[in-house]
NUKEZA-481709 format. One line per 8 residues: number of its first residue (from 1); for each residue x, y, z of C-alpha. Coordinates in nm, 3 decimals. Layout:
<rs>
NUM) X/Y/Z  ...
</rs>
This chain:
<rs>
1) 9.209/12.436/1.705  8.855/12.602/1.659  8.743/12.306/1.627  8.874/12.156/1.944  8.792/12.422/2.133  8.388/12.383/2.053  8.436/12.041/2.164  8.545/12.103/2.487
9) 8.405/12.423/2.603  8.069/12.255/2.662  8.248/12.036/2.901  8.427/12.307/3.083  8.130/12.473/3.096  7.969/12.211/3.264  8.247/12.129/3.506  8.214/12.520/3.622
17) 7.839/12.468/3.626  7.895/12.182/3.895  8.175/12.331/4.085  8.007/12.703/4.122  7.667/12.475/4.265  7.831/12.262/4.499  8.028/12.541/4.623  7.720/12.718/4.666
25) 7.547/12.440/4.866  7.807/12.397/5.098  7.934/12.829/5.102  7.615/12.845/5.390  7.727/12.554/5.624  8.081/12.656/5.586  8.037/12.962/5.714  7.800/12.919/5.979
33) 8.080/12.648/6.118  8.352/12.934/6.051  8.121/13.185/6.240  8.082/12.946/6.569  8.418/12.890/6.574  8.506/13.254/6.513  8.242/13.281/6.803  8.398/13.019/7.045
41) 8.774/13.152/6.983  8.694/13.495/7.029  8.459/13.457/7.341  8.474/13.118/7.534  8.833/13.031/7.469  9.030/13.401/7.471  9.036/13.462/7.865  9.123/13.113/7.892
49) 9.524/13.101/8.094  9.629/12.774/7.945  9.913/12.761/8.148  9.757/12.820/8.500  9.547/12.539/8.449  9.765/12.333/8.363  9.994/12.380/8.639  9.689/12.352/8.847
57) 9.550/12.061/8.745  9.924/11.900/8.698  9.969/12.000/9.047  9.701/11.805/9.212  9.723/11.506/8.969  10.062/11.320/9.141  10.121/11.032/9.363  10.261/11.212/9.705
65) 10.238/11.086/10.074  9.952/11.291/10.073  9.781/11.149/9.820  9.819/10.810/9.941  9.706/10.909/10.279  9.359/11.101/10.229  9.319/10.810/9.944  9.340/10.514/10.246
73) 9.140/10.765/10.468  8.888/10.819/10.221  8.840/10.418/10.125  8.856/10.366/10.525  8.556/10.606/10.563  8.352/10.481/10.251  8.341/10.115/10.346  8.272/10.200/10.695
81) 8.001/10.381/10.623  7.881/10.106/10.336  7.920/9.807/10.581  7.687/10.007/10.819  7.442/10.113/10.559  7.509/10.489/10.642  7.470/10.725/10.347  7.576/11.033/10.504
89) 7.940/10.834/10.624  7.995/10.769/10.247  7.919/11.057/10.164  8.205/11.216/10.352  8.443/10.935/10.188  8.359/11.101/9.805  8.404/11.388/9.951  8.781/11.316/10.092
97) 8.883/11.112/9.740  9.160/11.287/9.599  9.112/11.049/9.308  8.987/11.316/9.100  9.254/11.483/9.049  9.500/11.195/8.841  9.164/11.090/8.651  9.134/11.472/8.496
105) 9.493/11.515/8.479  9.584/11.198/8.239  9.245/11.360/8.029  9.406/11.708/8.033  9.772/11.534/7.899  9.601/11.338/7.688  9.455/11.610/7.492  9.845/11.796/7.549
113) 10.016/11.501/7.376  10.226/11.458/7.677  10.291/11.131/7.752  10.507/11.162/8.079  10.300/11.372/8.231  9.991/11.064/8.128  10.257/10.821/8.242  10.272/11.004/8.625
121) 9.895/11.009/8.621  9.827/10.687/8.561  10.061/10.560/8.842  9.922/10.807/9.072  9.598/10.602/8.948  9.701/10.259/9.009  9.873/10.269/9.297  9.602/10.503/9.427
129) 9.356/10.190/9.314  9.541/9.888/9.482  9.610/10.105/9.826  9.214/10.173/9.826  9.106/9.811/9.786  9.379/9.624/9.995  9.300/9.874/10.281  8.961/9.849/10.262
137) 8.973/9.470/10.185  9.225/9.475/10.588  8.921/9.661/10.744  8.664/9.393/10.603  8.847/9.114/10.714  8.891/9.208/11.027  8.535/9.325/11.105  8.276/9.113/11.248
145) 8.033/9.279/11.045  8.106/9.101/10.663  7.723/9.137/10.514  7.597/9.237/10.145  7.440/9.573/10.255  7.241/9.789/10.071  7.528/10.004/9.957  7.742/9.768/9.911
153) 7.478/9.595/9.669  7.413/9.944/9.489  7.758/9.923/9.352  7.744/9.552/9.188  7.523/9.664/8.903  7.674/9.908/8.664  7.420/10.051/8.385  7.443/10.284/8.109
161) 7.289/10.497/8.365  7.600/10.518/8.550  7.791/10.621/8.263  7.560/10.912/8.213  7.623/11.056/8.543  8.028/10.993/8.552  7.996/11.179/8.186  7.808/11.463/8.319
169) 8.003/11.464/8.630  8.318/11.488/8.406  8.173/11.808/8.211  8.171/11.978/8.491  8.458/11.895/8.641  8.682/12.012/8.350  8.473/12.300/8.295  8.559/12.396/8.659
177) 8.874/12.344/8.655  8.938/12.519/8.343  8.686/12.812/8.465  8.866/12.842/8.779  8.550/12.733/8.941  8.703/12.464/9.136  8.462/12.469/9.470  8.237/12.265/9.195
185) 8.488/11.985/9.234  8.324/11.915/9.552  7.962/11.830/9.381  8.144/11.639/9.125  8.318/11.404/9.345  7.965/11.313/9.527  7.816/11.246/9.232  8.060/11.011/9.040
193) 8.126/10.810/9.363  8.506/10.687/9.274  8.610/10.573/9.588  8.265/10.347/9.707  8.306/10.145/9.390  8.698/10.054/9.495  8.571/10.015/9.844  8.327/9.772/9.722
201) 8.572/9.596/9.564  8.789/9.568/9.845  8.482/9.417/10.036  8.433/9.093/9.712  8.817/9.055/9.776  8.813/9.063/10.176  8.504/8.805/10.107  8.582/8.643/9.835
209) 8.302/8.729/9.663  8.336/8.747/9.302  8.027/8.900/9.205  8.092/9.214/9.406  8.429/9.225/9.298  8.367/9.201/8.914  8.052/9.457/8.922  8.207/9.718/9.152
217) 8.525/9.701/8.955  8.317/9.767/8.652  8.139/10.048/8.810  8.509/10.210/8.897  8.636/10.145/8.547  8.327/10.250/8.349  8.370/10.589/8.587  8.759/10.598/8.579
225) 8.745/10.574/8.175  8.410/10.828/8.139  8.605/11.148/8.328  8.936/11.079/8.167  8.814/11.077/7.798  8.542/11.321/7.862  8.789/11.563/8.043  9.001/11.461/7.696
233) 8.748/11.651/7.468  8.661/11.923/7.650  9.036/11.985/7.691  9.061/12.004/7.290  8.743/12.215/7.244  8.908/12.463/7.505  9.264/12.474/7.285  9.435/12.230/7.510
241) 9.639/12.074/7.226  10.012/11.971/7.127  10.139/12.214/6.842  10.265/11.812/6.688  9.925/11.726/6.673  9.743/11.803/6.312  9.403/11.756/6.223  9.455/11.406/6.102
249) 9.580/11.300/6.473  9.295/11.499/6.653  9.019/11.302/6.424  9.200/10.973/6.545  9.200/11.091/6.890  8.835/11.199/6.870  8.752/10.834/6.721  8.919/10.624/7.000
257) 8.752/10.781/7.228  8.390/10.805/7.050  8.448/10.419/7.059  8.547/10.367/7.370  8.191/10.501/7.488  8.029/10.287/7.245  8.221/9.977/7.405  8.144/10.073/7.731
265) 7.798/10.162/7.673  7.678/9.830/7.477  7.733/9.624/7.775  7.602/9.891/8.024  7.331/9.927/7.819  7.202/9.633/7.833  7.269/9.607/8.213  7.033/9.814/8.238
273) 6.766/9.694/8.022  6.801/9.363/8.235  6.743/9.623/8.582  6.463/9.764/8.369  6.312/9.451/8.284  6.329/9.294/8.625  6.177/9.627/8.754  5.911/9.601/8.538
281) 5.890/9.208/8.639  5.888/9.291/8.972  5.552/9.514/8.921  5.378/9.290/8.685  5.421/8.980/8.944  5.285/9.177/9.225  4.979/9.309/9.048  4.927/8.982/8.898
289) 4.921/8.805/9.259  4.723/9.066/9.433  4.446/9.047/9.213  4.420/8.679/9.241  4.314/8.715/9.621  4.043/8.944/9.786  4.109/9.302/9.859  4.170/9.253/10.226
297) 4.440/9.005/10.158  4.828/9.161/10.173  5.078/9.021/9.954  5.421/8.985/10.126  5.742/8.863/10.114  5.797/8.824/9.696  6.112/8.683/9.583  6.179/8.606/9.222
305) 6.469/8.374/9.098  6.537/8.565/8.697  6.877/8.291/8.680  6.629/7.961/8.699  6.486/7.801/8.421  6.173/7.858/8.443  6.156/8.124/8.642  6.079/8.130/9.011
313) 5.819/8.370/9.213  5.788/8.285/9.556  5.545/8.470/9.752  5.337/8.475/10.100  4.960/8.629/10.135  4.809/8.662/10.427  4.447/8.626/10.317  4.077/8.529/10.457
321) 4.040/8.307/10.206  4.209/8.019/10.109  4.242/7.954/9.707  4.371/7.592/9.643  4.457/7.666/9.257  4.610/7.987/9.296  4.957/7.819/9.238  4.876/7.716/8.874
329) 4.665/7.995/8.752  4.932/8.222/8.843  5.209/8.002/8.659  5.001/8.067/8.363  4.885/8.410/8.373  5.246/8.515/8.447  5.401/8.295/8.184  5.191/8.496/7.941
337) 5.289/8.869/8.107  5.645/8.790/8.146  5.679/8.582/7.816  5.902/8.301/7.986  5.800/8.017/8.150  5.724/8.076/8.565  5.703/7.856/8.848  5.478/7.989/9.109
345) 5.510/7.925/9.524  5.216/8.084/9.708  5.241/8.078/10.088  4.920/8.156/10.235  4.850/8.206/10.564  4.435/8.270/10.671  4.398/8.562/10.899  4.029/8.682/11.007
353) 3.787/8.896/10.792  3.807/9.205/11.067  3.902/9.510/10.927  4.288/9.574/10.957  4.329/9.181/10.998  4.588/9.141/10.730  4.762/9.436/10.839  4.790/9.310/11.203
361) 4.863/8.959/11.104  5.139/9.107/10.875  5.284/9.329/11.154  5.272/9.030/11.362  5.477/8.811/11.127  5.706/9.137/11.034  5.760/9.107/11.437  5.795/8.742/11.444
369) 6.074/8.759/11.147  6.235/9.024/11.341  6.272/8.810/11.644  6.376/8.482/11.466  6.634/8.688/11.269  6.772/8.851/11.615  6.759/8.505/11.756  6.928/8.343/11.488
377) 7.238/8.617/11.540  7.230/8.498/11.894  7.247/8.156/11.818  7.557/8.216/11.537  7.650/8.417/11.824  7.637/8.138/12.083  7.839/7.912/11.864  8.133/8.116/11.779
385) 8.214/8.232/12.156  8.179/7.795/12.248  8.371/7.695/11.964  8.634/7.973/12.053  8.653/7.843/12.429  8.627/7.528/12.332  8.902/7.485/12.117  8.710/7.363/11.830
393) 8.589/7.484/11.459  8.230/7.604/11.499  8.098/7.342/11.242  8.138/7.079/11.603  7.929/7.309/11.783  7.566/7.137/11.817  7.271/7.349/11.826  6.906/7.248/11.959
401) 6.722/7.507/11.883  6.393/7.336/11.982  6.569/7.305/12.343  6.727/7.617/12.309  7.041/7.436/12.393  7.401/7.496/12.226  7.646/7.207/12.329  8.062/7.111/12.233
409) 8.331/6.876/12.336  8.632/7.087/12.480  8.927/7.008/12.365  9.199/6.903/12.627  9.420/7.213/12.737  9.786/7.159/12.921  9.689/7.219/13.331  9.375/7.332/13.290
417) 9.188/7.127/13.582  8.809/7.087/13.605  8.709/7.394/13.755  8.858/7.609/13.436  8.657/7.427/13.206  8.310/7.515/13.386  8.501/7.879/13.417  8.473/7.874/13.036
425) 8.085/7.741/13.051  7.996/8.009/13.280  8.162/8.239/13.057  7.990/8.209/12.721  7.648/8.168/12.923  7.691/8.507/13.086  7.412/8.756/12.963  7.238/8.476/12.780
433) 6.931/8.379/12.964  6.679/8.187/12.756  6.980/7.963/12.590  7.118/7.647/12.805  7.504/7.653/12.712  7.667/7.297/12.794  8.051/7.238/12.739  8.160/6.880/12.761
441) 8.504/6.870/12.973  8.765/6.627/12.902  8.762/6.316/13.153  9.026/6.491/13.320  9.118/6.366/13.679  8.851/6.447/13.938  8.929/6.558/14.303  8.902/6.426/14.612
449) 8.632/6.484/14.866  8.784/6.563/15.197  8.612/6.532/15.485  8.603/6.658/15.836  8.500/6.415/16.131  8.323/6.218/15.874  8.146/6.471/15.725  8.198/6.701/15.378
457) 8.320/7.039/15.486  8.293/7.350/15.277  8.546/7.297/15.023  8.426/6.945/14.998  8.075/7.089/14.878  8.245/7.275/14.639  8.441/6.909/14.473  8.096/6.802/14.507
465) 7.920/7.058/14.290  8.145/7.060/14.030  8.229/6.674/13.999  7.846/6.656/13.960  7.850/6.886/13.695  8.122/6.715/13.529  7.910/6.375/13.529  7.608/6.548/13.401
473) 7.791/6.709/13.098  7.941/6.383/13.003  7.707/6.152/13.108  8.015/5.903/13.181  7.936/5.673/13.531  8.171/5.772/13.848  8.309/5.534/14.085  8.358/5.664/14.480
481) 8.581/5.495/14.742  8.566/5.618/15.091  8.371/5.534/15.434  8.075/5.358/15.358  7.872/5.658/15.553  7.987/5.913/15.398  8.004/5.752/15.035  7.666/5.673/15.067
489) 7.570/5.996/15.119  7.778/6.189/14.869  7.657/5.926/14.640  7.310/6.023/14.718  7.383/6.394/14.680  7.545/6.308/14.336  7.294/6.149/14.182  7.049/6.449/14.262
497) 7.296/6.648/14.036  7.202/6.449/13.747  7.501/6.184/13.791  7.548/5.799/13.744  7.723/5.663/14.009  7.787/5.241/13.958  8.013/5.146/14.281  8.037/5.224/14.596
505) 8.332/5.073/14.790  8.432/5.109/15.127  8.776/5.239/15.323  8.813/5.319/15.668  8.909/5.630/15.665  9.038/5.927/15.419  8.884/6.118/15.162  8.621/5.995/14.936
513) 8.814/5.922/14.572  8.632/5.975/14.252  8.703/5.847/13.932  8.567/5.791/13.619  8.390/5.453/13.512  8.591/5.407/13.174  8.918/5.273/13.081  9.096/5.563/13.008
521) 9.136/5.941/13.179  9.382/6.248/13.084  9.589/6.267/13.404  9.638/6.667/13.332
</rs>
């Protein structure tokens, strides 16, 4: 018994040796954690009302007609303002968006355990979401204004950026509302931007425009996802809990949502390094291609094609001097900066060595651009309102822009005569001066010229005029019958209007009858 008792004691003695140093390695740590969470308890969390907040945040976090109706107003305001590239009207969209509210709610219940009250929020949520983007997606389709814009564009490219400022925004939000500090709400909603992401995507649907669609939907979810599981935490570290919940469940919770950031942070992530890198790219190029000219040459106008293989810079310099192997010692200087292999355009346009020369021949082509863009509009312009009148899809609508001429073939209408189609000529030509707008007419049935003692009379003038415009928009030969006099000289008068006429019979008397040197007419 002695003897078994000598062998062991050393053991024991060890195993108490072990035990009384590892519990006096971790004694320090243990209590420092017991002491901040003494701390927190006791000063952060005690004049916390758990149950005003939650009936707060509970309260503004269901679908009602309100909701829906400041949540259409809201997306109705944001991609007005994005389609006209106005900051300040979006703006007053984020700050409308009652989307907030649902997002922190289904954080605060999932931190509560309660799974109706998550079920409520996340309807609120979706139907919230498809009311957004199907009335935004109405307003787009219906606008004549259906451009990329520079907001619209902002909101294609989610980066890990973006989740940085939704989690931030979401800090503050649930400290606010759990703080009773809710006028910070306001500041919060600005800066996550919920509802231009959904508006954005209402715009890829309205356009069919996939690329818009996918990246702003990202941008919504990556934001949607951020404030709910950020809101989720900070509900737990302020005591929001179920009583069902034990530690085992809250470490679970706590993981899920640790790796939900990770998954939506690797792909964001590297968004952005690709935004960084083209940044950078962007720099490098235009250094590189400035100091391959003189210093009074300006660089303009760089475009660079990162999807082509190799890569594509595009450029135009207005320069004194002309450098004929600029193209290929730039393909290889910037293959070795970028580390890819680039394909180098250089444009370059020789402007005088005056002082200011570039900058005034740069103006001047600024100004040029600026007037071929606003002509171009016209043009489009031009097209649609004759392809409308016409009857016809725009793609039949011919356009000489060297003759500044825009021309179609009307379709035949039921009782419109001759007169209504020049009506419709005059119509898309009003306001436009330096454009020639021709519409062909149908070889509808011309009218008579009546006359009076021989002679054309007023109204007569009038069958004239327009059956010589008819001839010289369809270039088709006319035929007149009538006293030889009088043919003669309508004939005459005809061809001075740009018409072809072939025959010329005689009658004794009547009107002089005008028809059409083909086969076949449209007696309408």
């Amino acid at each position: 018994m002695t003897g078994r008792s000598d062998d062991t004691a050393p053991v024991a003695a060890k195993a108490t040796s072990s035990g009384s140093a590892t519990k006096t390695l971790s004694d320090p740590m243990q209590t420092v954690w017991n002491s901040l969470r003494q701390w927190w308890r006791d000063h952060v969390m005690a004049d916390v009302d758990h149950g005003a907040v939650l009936k707060k945040i509970s309260g503004e976090s269901s679908m009602t007609p309100r909701y829906i109706f400041m949540t259409c107003m809201s997306a109705g305001i944001a991609i007005l303002g994005m389609l006209l590239s106005s900051p300040a009207v979006v703006i007053g969209a984020m700050l409308l968006s009652p989307l907030m509210g649902p997002i922190l709610g289904a954080g605060f219940a999932l931190a509560e355990g309660k799974f109706t009250w998550l079920r409520l929020c996340g309807r609120a949520l979706v139907w919230g979401t498809l009311f957004a983007v199907l009335f935004c997606a109405a307003i787009v389709f219906l606008s004549p204004l259906q451009n990329v814009t520079g907001e619209i564009a902002a909101r294609t490219r989610p980066n890990l950026f973006d989740l940085l400022v939704a989690l931030f925004s979401s800090l503050a939000g649930s400290y606010a509302m759990i703080r009773g500090r809710d006028g910070t709400i306001v500041g919060v909603a600005i800066a996550t931007a919920l509802m231009p992401p959904l508006a954005a995507v209402g715009f890829g649907l309205a356009t069919l425009n996939w690329t818009v669609f996918g990246g702003a939907l990202m941008l919504y979810i990556t934001n949607l996802l951020t404030i709910a599981l950020t809101a989720t935490l900070i509900a737990r570290m302020y005591g929001f809990r179920s009583e069902k919940h034990d530690g085992r469940t809250s470490l679970v919770q706590s993981g899920l949502v640790i790796a939900t950031f990770i998954a939506l942070a690797i792909p964001l992530g590297l968004s952005l390094m690709q935004i960084a890198r083209e940044s950078n790219g962007q720099r490098i190029v235009r250094d590189t291609i400035t100091a391959a000219f003189t210093p009074e040459s300006r660089v303009d106008q760089i475009t660079i094609d990162w999807d082509s293989d190799p890569l594509t810079v595009s450029a135009s310099v207005l320069t004194p001097e002309f450098r004929a192997d600029v193209n290929e010692r730039l393909s290889g200087e910037l293959g070795l900066l970028l580390e890819d292999s680039v394909a180098v355009d250089i444009n370059q346009y020789l402007v005088g060595t005056d002082p200011g020369a570039a900058e005034q021949a740069q103006l001047a082509r600024a100004l040029a651009e600026e007037e071929a863009r606003q002509d171009a509009q016209l043009s489009a312009r031009l097209k649609e309102r004759l392809a409308l009148v016409a009857g016809v899809d725009v793609s039949e609508v011919t356009l000489d822009r060297d003759n500044r001429r825009v021309m179609a073939d009307a379709r035949r209408l039921q009782g419109m005569n001759l007169s209504g189609y020049r009506a419709l000529e005059a119509r898309v030509a009003e306001g436009i001066d330096d454009w020639e707008v021709r519409l062909r007419p149908p070889l509808v049935t011309l009218p008579p010229i009546e006359l009076t003692d021989g002679e054309p009379d007023d109204a007569a003038n009038d069958a004239i005029a327009l059956i010589g415009w008819a001839a010289q928009r369809t270039g088709i030969p006319l035929s007149l019958i009538g006293p030889s006099a009088a043919v003669q000289a309508v004939a005459s008068e005809l061809q001075d209007r740009g018409a072809t006429v072939l025959v010329q019979s005689s009658a004794d008397s009547g009107p002089i009858l005008v028809s059409w040197e083909v086969a076949e007419i449209d007696s309408t």
